[in-house]
C-alpha positions as CSV (number, residue, x, y, z in Angstrom):
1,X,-11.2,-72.3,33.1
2,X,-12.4,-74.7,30.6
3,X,-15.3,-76.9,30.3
4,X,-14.9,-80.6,30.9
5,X,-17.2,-83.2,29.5
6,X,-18.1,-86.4,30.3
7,X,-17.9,-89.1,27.2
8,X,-18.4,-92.7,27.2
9,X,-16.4,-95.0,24.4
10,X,-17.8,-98.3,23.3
11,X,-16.0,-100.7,21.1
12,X,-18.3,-101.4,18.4
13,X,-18.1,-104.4,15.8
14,X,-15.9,-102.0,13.7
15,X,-14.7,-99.3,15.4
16,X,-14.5,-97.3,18.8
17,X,-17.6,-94.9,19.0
18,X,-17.5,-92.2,21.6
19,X,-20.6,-89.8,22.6
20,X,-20.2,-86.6,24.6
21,X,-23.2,-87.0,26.9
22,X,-23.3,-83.0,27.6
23,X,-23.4,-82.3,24.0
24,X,-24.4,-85.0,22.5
25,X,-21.8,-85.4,20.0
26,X,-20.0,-88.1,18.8
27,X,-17.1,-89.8,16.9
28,X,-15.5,-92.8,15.6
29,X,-12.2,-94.1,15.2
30,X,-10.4,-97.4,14.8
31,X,-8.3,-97.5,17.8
32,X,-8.6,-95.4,21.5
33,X,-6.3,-92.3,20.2
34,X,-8.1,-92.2,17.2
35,X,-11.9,-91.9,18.6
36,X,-10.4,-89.2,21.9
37,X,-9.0,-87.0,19.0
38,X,-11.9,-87.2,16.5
39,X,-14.0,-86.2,19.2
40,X,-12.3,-83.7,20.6
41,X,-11.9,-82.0,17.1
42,X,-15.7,-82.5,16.9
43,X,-16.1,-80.6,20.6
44,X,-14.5,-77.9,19.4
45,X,-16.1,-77.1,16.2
46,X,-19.2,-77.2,17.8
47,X,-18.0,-75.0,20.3
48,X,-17.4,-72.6,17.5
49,X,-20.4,-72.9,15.7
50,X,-22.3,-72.5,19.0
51,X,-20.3,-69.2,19.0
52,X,-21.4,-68.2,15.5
53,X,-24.8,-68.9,16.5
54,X,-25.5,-67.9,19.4
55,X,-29.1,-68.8,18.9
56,X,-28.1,-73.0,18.7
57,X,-29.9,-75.1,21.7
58,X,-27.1,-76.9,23.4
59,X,-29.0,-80.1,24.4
60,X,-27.6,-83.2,26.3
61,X,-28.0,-86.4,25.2
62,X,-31.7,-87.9,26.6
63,X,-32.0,-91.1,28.0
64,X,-34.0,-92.6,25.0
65,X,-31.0,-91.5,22.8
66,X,-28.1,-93.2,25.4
67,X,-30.2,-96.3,25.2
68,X,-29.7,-96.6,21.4
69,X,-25.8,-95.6,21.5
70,X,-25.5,-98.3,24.0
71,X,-27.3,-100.8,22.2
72,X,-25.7,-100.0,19.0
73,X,-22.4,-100.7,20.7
74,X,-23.0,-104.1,23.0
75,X,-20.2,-105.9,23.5
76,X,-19.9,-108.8,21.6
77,X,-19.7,-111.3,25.3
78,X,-23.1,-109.8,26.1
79,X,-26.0,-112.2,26.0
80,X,-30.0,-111.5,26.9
81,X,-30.1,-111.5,30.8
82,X,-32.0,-114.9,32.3
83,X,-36.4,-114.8,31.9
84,X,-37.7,-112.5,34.4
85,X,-34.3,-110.1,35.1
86,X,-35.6,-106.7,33.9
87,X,-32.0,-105.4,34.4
88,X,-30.0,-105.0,31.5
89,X,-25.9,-105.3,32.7
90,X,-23.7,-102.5,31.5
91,X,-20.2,-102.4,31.6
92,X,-18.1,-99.4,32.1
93,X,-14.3,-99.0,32.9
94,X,-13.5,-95.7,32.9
95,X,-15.9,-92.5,32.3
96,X,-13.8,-90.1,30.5
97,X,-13.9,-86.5,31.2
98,X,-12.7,-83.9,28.1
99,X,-11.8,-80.5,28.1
């Protein structure tokens, strides 16, 4: 059986940027098909270097890390929440899940 992964994609002012949050990997593309298939190619050679070398850590991505990637890629409506809201609003559709 193979190993799914969970990504999130974020449309940045130039591109679509994915990250794999189990391997913390990521790619870019200009359109959806571009950024699934870059990353998937990008899973996959890490899968084989991880096989290589064996002695790789495999880390996921930490929170500090996530915070950047989804700072990196706000969308463009996004605006500083109201004085005194200590939430930050995220927006996710879909959570993608790759083999």
């Amino acid at each position: 059986m193979e190993r799914k992964y969970t990504t999130i994609i974020r449309k940045s002012k130039l591109e679509y940027v994915a990250i794999c949050l189990e391997l913390n990997i990521s790619a870019c593309g200009e359109d959806l098909v571009s950024v699934e298939k870059n990353l998937r190619t990008a899973i996959e050679l890490y899968q084989e270097d991880i096989k290589e070398h064996p002695e790789t850590v495999v880390a996921s991505i930490s929170s500090e890390e996530l915070i950047e990637f989804l700072r990196d890629t706000e969308p463009k409506w996004y605006k500083e929440p109201r004085k005194g809201l200590i939430l930050r609003p995220l927006e996710v559709h879909e959570v993608p899940a790759y083999a």
